[in-house]
C-alpha positions as CSV (number, residue, x, y, z in Angstrom):
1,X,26.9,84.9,-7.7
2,X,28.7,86.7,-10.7
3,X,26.8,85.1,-13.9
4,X,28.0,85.8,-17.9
5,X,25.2,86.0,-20.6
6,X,25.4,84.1,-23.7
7,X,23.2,84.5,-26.3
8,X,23.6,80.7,-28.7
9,X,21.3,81.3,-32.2
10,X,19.3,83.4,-30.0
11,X,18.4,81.5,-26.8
12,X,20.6,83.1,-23.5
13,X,21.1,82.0,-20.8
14,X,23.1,83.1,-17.3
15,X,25.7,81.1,-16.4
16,X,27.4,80.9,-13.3
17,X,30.9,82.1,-13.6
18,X,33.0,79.6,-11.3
19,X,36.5,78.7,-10.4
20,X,38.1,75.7,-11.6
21,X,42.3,77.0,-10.8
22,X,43.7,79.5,-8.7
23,X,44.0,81.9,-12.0
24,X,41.1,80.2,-14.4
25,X,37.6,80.8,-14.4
26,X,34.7,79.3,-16.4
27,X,31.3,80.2,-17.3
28,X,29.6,76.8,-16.3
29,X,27.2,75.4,-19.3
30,X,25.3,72.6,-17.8
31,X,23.1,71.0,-20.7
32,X,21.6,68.4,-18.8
33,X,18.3,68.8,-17.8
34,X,17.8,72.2,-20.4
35,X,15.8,70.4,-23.3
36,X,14.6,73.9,-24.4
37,X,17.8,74.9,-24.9
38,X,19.1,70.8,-26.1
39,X,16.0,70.6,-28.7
40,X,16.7,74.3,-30.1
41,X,20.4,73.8,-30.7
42,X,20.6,70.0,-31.6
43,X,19.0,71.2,-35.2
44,X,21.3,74.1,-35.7
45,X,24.8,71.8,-34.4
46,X,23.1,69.2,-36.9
47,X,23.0,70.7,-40.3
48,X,27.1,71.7,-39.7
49,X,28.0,68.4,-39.7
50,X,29.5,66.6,-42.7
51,X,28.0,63.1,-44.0
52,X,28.0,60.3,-41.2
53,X,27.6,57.2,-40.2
54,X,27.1,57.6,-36.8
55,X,27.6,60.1,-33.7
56,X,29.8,60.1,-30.7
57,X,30.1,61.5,-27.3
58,X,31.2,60.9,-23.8
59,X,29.7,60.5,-21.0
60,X,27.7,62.4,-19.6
61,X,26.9,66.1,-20.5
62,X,26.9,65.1,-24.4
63,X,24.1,62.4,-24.0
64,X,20.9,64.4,-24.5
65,X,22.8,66.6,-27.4
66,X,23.7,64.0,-29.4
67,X,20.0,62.2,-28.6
68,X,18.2,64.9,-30.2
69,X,20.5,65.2,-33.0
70,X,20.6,61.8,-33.8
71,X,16.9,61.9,-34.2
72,X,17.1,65.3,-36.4
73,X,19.9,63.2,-39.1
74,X,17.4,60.1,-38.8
75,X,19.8,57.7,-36.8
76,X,18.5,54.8,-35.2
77,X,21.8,54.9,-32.8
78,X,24.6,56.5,-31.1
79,X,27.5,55.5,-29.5
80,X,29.0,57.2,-25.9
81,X,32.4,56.6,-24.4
82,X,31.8,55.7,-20.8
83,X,33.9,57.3,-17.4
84,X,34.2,54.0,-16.1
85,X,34.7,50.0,-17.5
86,X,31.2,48.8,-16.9
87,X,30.4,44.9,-16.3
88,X,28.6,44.3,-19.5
89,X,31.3,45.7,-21.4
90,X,33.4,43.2,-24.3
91,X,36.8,43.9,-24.6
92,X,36.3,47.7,-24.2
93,X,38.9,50.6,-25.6
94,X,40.3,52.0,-22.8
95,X,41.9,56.0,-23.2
96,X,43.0,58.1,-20.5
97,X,42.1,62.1,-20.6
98,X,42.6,65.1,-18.5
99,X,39.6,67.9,-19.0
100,X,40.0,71.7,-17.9
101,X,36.7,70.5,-15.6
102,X,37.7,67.6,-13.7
103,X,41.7,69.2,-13.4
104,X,42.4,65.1,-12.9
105,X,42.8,62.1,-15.2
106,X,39.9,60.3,-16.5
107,X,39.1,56.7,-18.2
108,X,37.1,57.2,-21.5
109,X,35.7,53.5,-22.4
110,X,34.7,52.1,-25.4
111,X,32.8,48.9,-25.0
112,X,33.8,46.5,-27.4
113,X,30.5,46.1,-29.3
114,X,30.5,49.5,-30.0
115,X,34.0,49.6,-31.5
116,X,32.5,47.0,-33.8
117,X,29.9,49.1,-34.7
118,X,32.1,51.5,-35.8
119,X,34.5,49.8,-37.3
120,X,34.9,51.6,-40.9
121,X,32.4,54.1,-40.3
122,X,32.3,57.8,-40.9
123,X,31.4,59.5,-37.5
124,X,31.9,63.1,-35.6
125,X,32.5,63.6,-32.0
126,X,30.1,66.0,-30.4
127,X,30.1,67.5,-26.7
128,X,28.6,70.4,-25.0
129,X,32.0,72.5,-24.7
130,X,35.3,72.6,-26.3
131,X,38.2,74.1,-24.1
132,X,41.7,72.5,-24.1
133,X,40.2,69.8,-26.4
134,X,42.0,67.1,-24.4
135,X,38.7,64.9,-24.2
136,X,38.0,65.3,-27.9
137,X,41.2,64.7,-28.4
138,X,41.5,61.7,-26.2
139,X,37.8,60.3,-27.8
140,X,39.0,60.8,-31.1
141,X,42.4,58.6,-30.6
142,X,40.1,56.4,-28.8
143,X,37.5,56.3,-32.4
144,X,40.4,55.6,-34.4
145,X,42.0,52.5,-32.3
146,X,38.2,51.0,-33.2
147,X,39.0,51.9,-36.7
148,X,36.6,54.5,-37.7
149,X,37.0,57.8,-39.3
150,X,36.7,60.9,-37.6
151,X,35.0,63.3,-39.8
152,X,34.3,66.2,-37.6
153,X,34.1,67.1,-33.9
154,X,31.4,69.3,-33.3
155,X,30.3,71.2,-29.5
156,X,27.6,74.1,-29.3
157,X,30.4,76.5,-27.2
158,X,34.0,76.6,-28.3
159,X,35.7,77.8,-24.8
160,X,38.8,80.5,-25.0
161,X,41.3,79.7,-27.2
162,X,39.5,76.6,-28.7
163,X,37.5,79.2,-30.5
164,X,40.7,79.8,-32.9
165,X,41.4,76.1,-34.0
166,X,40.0,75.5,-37.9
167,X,39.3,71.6,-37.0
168,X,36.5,72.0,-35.0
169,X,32.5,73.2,-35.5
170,X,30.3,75.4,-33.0
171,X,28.0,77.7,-32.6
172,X,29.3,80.5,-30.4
173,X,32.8,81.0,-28.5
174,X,32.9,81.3,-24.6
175,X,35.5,83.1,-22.8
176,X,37.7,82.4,-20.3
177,X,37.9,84.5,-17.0
């Protein structure tokens, strides 16, 4: 398998190089599960961030980032954007998003509580990757319904030309193949 070395602050790893469209290929970062790599970086993503309220991601590759950086700022919380409506949810925010990953629609879902939670608060979206920025993008439409105020949006790679937009912070760019 053809694998592409990245070298974040000074931790590397190989990742796989994969396919996700007849003429686009990806190095695949899979955080989950790495929490050598999650408890090194979370520190460094951290101290790029503005003043907040509160941290954001959705489901599911962002969960253990955002989990060790909330406990680096001293948060007691975080709040994640579901794939799916859940049956607990109250009155959840409802966005759909299209990611270069999944090539298809998908729900992002706000449960209502959360959006309450929010409400007013300064907060920064943070994932694993930035590429087209369509789930970013989607999340933070999706922040801003619930009425809070998206200070930053943050990801440890910025993906091909994501690496050129001024409105996001990372820690090292990832090409496309």
């Amino acid at each position: 398998m053809e694998t592409f070395e990245i070298n974040i602050k000074g931790i590397k790893r190989d990742l796989p190089i994969v396919n996700v469209s007849e003429h686009v290929r990806i190095a695949s970062f899979d955080i989950l599960g790495d929490t050598e790599l999650v408890a090194y970086l979370a520190p460094l993503l951290a101290e790029e961030l503005p003043a907040i309220d509160y941290i954001v991601t959705a489901e599911a590759k962002g969960i253990p980032l955002i989990h060790e950086i909330s406990k680096v700022l001293g948060m007691s919380q975080y709040i994640v954007a579901r794939k799916s409506v859940k049956p607990y949810m109250q009155s959840p925010l409802i966005k759909q998003v299209t990611s270069i990953t999944t090539q298809k629609e998908q729900t992002l879902c706000l449960d209502g509580t959360d959006a309450a939670v929010i409400k007013g608060k300064k907060v920064a979206i943070i994932d694993d990757v930035i590429s087209t920025g369509e789930s970013i993008r989607g999340l933070e439409v999706l922040l801003e319904e619930a009425g809070a105020d998206v200070l930053a949006k943050a990801a440890i790679l910025a993906e091909g030309s994501a690496a050129e937009r001024e409105d996001i912070i990372y820690l090292e760019k990832l090409p496309l193949f």
